[in-house]
C-alpha positions as CSV (number, residue, x, y, z in Angstrom):
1,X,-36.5,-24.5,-20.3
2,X,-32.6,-24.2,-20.3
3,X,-32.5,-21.1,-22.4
4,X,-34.6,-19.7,-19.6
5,X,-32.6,-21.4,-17.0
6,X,-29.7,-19.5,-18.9
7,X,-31.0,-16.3,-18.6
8,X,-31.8,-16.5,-15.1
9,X,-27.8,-17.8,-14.2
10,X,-26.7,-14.2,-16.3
11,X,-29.7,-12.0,-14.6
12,X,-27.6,-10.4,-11.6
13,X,-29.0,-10.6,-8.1
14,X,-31.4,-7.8,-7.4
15,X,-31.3,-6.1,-3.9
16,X,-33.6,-3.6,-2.2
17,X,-32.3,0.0,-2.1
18,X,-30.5,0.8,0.4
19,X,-28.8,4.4,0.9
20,X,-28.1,4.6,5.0
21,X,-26.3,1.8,7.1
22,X,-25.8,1.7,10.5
23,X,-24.1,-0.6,13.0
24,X,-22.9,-2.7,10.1
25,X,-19.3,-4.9,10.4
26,X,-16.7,-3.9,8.1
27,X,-17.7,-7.3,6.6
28,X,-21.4,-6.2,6.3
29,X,-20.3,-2.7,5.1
30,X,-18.3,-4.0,2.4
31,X,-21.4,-6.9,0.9
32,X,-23.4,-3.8,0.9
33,X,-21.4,-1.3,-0.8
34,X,-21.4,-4.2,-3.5
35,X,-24.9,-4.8,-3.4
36,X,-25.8,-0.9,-3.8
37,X,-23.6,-0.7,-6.7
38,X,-20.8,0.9,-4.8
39,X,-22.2,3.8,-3.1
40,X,-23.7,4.0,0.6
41,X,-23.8,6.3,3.5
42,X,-22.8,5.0,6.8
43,X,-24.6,7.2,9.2
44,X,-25.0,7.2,13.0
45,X,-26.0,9.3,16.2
46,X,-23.6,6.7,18.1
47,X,-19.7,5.7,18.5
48,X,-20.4,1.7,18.1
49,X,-19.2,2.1,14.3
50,X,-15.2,2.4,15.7
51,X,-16.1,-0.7,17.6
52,X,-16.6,-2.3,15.0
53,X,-13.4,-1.0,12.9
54,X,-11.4,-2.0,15.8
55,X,-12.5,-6.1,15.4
56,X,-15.6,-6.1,17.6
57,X,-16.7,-9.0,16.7
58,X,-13.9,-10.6,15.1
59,X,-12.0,-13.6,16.7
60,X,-8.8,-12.0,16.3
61,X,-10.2,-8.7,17.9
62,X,-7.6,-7.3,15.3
63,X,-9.1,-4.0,13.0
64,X,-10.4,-4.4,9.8
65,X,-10.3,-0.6,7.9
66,X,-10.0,-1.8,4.7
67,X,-13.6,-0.7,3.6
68,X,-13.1,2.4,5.0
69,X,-10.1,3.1,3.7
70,X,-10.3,2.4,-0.1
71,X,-14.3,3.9,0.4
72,X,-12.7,7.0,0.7
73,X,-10.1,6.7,-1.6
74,X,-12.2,5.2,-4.0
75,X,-9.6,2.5,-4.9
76,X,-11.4,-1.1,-6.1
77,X,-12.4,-3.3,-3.6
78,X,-12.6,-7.3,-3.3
79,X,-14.1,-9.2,-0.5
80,X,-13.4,-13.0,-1.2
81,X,-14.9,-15.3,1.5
82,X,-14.7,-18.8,1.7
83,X,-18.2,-19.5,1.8
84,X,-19.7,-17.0,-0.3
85,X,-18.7,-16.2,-4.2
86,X,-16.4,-13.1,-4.6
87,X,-17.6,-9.5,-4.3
88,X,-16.1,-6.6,-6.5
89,X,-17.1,-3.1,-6.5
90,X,-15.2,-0.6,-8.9
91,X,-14.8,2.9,-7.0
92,X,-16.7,2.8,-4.2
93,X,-17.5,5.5,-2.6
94,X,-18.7,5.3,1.3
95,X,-19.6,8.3,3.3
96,X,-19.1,7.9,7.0
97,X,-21.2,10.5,9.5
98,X,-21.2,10.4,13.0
99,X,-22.5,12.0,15.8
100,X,-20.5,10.6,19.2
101,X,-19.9,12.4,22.5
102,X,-16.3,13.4,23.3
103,X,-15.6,10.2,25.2
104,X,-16.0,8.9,22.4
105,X,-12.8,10.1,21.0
106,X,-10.6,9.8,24.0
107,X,-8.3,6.5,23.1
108,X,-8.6,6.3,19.4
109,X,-5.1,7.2,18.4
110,X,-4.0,4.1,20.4
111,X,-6.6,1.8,18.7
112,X,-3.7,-0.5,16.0
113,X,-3.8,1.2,12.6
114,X,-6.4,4.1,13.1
115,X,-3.5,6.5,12.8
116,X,-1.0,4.9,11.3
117,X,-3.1,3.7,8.0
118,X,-4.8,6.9,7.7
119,X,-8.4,6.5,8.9
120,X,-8.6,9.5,11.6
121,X,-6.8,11.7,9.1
122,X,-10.0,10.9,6.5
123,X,-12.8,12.4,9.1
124,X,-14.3,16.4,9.0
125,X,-14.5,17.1,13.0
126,X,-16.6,19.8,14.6
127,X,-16.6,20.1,18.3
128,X,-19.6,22.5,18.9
129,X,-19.6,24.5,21.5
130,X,-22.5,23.0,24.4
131,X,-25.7,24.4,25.1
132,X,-26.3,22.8,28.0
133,X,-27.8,25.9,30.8
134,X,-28.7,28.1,27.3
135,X,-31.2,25.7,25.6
136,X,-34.6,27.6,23.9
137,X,-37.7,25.8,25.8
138,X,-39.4,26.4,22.8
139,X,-36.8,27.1,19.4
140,X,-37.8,28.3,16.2
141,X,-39.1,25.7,13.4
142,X,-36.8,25.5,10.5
143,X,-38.2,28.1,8.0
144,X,-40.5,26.3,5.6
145,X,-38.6,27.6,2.4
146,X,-35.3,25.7,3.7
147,X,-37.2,22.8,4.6
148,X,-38.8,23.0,1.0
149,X,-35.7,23.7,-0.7
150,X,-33.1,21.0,1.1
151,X,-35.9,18.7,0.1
152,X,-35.5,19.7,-3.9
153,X,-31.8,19.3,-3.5
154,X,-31.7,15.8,-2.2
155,X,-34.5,14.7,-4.1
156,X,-32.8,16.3,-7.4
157,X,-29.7,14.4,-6.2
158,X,-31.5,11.0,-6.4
159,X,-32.7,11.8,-9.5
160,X,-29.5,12.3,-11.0
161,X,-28.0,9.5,-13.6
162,X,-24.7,9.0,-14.3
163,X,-22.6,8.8,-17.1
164,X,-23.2,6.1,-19.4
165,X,-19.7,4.3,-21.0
166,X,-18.6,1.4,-23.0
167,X,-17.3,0.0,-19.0
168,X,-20.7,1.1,-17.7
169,X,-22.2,3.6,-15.3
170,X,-19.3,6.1,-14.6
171,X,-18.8,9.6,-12.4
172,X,-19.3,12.5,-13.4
173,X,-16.1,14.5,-14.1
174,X,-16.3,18.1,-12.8
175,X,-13.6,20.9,-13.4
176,X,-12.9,24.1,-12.1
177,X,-12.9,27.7,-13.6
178,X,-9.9,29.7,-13.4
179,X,-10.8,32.0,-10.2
180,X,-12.0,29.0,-8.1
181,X,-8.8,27.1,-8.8
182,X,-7.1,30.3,-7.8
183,X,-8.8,30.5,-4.2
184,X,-8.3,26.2,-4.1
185,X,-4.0,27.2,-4.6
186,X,-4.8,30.2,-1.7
187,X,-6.2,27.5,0.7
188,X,-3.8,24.9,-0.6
189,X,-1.0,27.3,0.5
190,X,-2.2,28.5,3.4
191,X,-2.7,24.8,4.6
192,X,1.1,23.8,3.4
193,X,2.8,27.0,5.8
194,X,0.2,25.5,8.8
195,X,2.1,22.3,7.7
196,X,5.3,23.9,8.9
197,X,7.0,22.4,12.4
198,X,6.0,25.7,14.0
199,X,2.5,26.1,12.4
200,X,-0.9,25.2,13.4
201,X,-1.0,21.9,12.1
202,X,2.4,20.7,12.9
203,X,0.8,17.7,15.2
204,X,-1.5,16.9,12.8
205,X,0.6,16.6,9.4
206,X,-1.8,13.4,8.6
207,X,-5.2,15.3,9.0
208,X,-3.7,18.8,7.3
209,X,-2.2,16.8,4.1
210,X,-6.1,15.5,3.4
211,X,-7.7,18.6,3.4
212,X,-7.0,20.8,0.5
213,X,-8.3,16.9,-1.0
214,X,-11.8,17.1,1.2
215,X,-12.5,20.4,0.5
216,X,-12.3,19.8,-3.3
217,X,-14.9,16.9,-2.5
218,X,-16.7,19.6,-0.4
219,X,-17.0,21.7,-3.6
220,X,-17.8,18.8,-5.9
221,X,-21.0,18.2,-3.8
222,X,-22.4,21.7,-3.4
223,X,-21.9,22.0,-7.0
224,X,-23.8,18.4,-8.1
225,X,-26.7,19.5,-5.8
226,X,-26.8,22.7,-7.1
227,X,-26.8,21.6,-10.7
228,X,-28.2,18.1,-10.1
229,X,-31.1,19.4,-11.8
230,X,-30.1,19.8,-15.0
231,X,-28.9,16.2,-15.3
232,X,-25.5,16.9,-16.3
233,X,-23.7,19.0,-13.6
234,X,-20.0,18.3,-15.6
235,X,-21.4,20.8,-18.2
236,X,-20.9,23.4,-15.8
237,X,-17.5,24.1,-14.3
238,X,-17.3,24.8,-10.3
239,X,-17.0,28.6,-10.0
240,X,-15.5,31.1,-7.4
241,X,-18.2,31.4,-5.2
242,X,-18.8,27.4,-4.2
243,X,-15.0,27.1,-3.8
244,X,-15.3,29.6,-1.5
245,X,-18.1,27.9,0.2
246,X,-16.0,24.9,0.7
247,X,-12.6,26.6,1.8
248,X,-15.4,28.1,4.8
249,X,-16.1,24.6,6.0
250,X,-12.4,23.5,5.5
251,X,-10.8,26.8,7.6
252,X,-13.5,25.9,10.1
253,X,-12.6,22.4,10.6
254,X,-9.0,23.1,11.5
255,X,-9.6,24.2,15.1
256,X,-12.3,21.9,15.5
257,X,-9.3,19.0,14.5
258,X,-6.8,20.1,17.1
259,X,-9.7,19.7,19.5
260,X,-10.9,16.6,18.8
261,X,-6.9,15.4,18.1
262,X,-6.3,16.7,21.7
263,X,-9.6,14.5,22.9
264,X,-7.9,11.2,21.0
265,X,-4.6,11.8,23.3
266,X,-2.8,12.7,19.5
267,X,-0.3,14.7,22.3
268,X,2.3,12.2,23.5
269,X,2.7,14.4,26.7
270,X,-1.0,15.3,26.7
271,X,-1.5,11.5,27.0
272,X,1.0,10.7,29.7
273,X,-0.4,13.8,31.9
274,X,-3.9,12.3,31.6
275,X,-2.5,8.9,32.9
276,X,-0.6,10.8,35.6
277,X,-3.4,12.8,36.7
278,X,-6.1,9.4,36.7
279,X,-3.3,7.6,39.1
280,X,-2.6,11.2,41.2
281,X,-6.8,11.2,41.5
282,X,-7.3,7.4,41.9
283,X,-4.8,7.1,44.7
284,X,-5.7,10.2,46.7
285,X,-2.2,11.4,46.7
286,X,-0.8,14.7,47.8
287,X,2.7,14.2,47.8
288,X,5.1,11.5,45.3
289,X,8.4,11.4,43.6
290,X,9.3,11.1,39.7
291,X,10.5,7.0,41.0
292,X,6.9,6.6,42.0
293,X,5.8,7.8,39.0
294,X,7.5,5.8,36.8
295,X,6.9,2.6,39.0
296,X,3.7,3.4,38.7
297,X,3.1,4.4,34.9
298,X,6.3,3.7,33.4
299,X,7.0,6.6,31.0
300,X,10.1,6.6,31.4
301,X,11.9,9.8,30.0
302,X,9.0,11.2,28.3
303,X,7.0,10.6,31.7
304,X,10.1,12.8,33.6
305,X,9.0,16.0,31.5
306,X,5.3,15.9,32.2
307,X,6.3,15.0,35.8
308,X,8.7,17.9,35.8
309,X,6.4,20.7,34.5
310,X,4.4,19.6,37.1
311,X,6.4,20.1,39.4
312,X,7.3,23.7,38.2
């Protein structure tokens, strides 16, 4: 009885799969991530998941991105709770997916620590444009052989072991071939001179520094779905042609960024316009002076720019 009584205290805890979370707390997020042996995918067709980053439903109302943050970066994570025995995961890795209307984003830059710590800077945005008036009444089916063969892909994918070490399960570690590290240092580049004050991604220094870094994580998944199959996709260096696949989604996400940067208020003046136009509308008024305007939303010399340009 107490060597089986032994055994049981060493068995770990078993938990149900789980591969998709939604409207979880950070606190929630993380126990899962643990209980899923690091890796999860936080998916959701609303914005309630910022919410929740920003202390929903913690007493403080202060943000807790921690789980986001290191999910990303894949640094170790420890949850230690008063009532409940420590957590560890080793490397997790949390992917984040939503699908939120523009409101949505309006605010976030001035929600504590969603800028400052990194976490907009860590998101892929596309902004499509709407179809609202052009809709099909009756569109296409997806083809059957796409249908058939996104299904092979994922189902390959879940299929797929990982390596086995002294330490345990561990990643596999994929390289490049010469040519696709020679387009990665052509995107790398072209990203760094965007990077410049007078470059496309001057305003967004954060988001542009990431993304030579998402689009090699871009390329490292088309290339373990495309050789998930084989069991051992490491075996197989990424080549020219996925690289190039993933420098497509990263040149499109950089206008898509500015947009949804601009939606966030990411434009100090951009913000302070919006205020002044929501007091201009709320009020009704036709006529007011830069004093009233500061009375009103105190800008101060910032505010006597916008209120200037106005003006002109």
């Amino acid at each position: 009885m107490l060597e089986l009584t032994e055994q049981l205290r060493k068995t770990p805890e078993l938990h149900a799969p789980v591969f998709i979370a939604d409207d979880a707390t950070p606190e929630a997020l993380a126990s899962l991530l643990f209980q899923q042996g690091g890796r999860i995918a936080l998916l959701s067709p609303e914005g309630d998941t910022f919410d929740l980053m920003a202390g929903r439903y913690s007493g403080d109302r202060k943000p807790n991105l921690g789980v986001y943050l290191k999910g990303h970066a894949g640094d170790d994570l420890r949850i230690d709770r008063v009532s409940r025995p420590p957590e560890f995961v080793r490397e997790p890795a949390l992917t984040v997916g939503l699908a939120v209307q523009p409101d949505v984003l309006r605010g976030l830059v001035d929600q504590p620590g969603f800028r400052g710590r990194g976490l907009l800077a860590r998101f892929i945005y596309s902004i499509p444009t709407s179809l609202v008036g052009y809709r099909q009444l009756h569109p296409d089916p997806v083809p059957l052989k796409v249908t058939r063969g996104y299904g092979d892909l994922i189902r390959n994918a879940f299929r797929l072991q990982p390596v086995l070490s002294r330490k345990g399960p561990a990643p596999h570690v994929l390289r490049l071939d010469a040519e696709a590290r020679a387009e990665l240092d052509r995107f790398r580049k072209s990203v760094e001179l965007q990077l410049r004050e007078d470059g496309e991604l001057a305003m967004l220094k954060d988001w542009g520094s990431k993304l030579p870094g998402a689009v090699c994580r871009i390329a490292g998944i088309f290339h373990g779905l495309i050789h998930a199959r084989s069991g051992d996709p490491s075996q197989t260096p990424i080549n020219a042609e996925t690289m190039l696949c993933a420098i497509s989604i990263g040149e499109y996400a950089i206008p898509h960024a500015r947009a949804a940067f601009f939606e966030m208020g990411a434009d100090p003046a951009v913000g302070l316009a919006r205020r002044l136009t929501a007091w201009l509308v709320e009020g009704e008024l036709r006529n007011f002076s830069r004093r009233d305007a500061f009375n009103a939303l105190r800008g101060g010399e910032r505010m006597a720019g916008v209120v200037a340009k106005a003006h002109d």
